[in-house]
C-alpha positions in Angstrom: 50.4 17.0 70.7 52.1 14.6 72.4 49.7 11.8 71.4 50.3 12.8 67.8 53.9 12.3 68.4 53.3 9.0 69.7 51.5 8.2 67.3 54.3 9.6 64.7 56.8 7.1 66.9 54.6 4.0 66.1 54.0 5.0 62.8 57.9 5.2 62.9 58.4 1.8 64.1 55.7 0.0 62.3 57.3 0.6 59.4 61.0 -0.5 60.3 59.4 -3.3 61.1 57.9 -3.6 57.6 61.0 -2.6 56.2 63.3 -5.4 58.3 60.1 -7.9 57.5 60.8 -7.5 53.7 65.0 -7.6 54.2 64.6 -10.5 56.0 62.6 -12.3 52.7 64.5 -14.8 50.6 65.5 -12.9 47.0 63.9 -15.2 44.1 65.7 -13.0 41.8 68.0 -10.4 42.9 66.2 -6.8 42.8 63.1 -8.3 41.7 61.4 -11.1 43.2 61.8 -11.7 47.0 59.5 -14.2 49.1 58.1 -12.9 52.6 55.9 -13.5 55.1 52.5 -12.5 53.3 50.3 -12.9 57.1 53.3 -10.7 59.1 53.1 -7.9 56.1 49.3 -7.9 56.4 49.4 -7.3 60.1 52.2 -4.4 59.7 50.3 -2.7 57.2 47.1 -3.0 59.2 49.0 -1.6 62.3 50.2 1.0 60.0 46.7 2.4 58.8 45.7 2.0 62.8 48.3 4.0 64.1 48.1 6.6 61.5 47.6 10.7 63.3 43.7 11.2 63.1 44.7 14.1 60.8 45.7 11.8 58.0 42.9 9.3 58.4 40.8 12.3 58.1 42.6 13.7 55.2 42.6 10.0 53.4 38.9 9.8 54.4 38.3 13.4 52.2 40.5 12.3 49.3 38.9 9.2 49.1 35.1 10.9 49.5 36.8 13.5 47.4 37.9 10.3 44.8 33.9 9.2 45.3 32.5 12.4 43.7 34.3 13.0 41.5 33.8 9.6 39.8 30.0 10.4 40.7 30.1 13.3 38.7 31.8 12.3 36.2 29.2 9.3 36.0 26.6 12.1 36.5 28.4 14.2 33.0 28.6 11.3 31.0 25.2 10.0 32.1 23.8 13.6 31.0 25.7 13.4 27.9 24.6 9.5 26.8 20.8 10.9 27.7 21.3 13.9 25.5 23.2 11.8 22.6 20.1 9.5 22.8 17.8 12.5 23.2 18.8 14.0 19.4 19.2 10.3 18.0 15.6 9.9 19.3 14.6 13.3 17.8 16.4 12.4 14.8 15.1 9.1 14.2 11.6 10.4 14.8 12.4 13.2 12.0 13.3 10.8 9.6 10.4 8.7 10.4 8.1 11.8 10.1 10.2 12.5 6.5 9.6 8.7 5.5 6.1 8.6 6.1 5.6 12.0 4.5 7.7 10.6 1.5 5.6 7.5 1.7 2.4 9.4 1.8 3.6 11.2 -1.4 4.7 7.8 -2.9 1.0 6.3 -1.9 -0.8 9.6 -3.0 0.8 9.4 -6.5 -0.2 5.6 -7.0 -3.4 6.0 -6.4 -3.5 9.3 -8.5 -2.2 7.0 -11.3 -4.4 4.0 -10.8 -7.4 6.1 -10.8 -6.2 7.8 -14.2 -5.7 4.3 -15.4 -9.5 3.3 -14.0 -10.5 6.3 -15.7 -8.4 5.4 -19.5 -10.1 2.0 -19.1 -13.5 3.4 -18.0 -13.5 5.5 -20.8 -12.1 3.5 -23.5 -14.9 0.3 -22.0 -17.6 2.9 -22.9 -16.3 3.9 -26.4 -16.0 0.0 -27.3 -19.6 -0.6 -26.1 -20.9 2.9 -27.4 -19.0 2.1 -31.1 -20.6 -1.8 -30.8 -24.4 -0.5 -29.6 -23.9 1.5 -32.9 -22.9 -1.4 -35.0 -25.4 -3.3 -34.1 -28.1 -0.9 -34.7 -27.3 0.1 -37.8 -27.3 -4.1 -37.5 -30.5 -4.4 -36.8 -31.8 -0.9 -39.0 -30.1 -2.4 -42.0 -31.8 -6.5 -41.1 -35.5 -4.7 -40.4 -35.3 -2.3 -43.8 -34.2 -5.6 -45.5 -36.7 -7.8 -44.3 -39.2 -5.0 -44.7 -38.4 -4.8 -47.9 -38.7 -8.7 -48.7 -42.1 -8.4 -46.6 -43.3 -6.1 -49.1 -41.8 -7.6 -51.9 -43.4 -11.1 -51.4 -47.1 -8.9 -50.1 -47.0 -7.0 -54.0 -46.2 -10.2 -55.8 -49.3 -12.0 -54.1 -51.6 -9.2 -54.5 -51.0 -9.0 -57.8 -51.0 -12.7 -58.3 -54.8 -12.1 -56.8 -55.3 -9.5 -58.8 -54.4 -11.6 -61.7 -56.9 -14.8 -60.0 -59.8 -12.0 -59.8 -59.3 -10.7 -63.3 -59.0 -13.7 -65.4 -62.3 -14.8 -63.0 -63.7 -11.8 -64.2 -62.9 -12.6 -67.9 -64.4 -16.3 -67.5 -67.3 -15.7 -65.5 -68.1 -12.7 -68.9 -67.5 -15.6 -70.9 -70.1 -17.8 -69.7 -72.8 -15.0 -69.4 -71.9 -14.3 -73.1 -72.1 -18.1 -74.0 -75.3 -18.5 -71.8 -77.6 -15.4 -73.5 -75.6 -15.7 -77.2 -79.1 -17.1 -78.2 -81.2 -14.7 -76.3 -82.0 -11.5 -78.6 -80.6 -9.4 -75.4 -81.0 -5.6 -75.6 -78.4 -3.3 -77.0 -78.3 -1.4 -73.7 -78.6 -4.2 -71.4 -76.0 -5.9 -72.9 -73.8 -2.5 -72.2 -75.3 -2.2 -69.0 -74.2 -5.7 -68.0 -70.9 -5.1 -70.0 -70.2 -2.0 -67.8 -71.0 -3.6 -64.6 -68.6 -6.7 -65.2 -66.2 -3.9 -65.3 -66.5 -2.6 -62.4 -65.2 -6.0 -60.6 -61.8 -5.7 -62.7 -58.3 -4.8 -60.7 -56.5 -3.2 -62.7 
């Protein structure tokens, strides 16, 4: 006890000291400003903190550990509470992503439902066109090949009768001369019908 009162004593006198130190300084301005020995105020105030009861350097040591965590926890608090802010951000950004990329699945999905339907219009309306020219062309070609049959056939009746014609009037010169060769020949009744009735025979009709 009596070492703390010591102790109290230069306590005491350090800081008249400190206190005549600064009455001694020259006033700048009155009540404000004074100029003072900064090196003799840094040694008081250091001899001050020296002499100070072990109590109160104990005391300042747990308010100042005291001062430590609670600035540690409150660090700690608002770390906890940046981590969870990120946390939901994070889990809300990757909810919107998951809705964007469902929303741009059903964007992609309905393109390609429409491009196929427009493959499919083109596909079909490609196959009418050739379906509707294959037709054309064979009624085309039906109509060209009755036509040309029918020229074919045309042109093969006029020639045969133009033979037919050739053989006939053949026929009717070739009787002439057999008339003219046996006119002076007393030729039988009924071989000149005979031979009448054959030359017949060879005539087209």
């Amino acid at each position: 006890m009596c070492d703390s009162m010591q102790q109290n004593n230069g306590v005491y006198d350090l800081l008249k000291m400190l206190e005549i130190s600064l009455e001694e300084g020259f006033p700048i301005i009155p009540r404000k400003f004074t100029v003072v020995k900064t090196k003799e105020i840094e040694t008081l105030i250091d001899r001050i903190y020296a002499s100070l009861p072990v109590e109160v350097q104990e005391a300042r040591a747990f308010l100042r550990r005291r001062e430590e965590l609670q600035i540690e926890a409150q660090q700690k608090a608002e770390k906890i509470i940046t981590d969870a802010q990120m946390e939901a951000d994070r889990k809300l950004s990757e909810a919107d992503f998951i809705k964007a990329l469902e929303r741009e699945g059903i964007r992609i999905r309905t393109q390609v439902q429409e491009e196929c339907e427009e493959i499919k219009r083109k596909a079909m309306e490609e196959a009418e066109n050739i379906r509707a020219q294959a037709m054309a062309e064979a009624m085309k070609t039906k109509e060209g090949a009755e036509l040309y049959a029918e020229q074919v056939l045309t042109n093969l009746e006029k020639n045969l009768t133009q033979q037919q014609q050739i053989v006939k009037n053949g026929q009717v010169y070739m009787e002439k001369l057999r008339t003219d060769a046996f006119g002076s020949y007393d030729i039988p009744t009924s071989y000149s019908s005979e031979r009448a009735q054959s030359s017949s025979d060879f005539i087209i009709k």
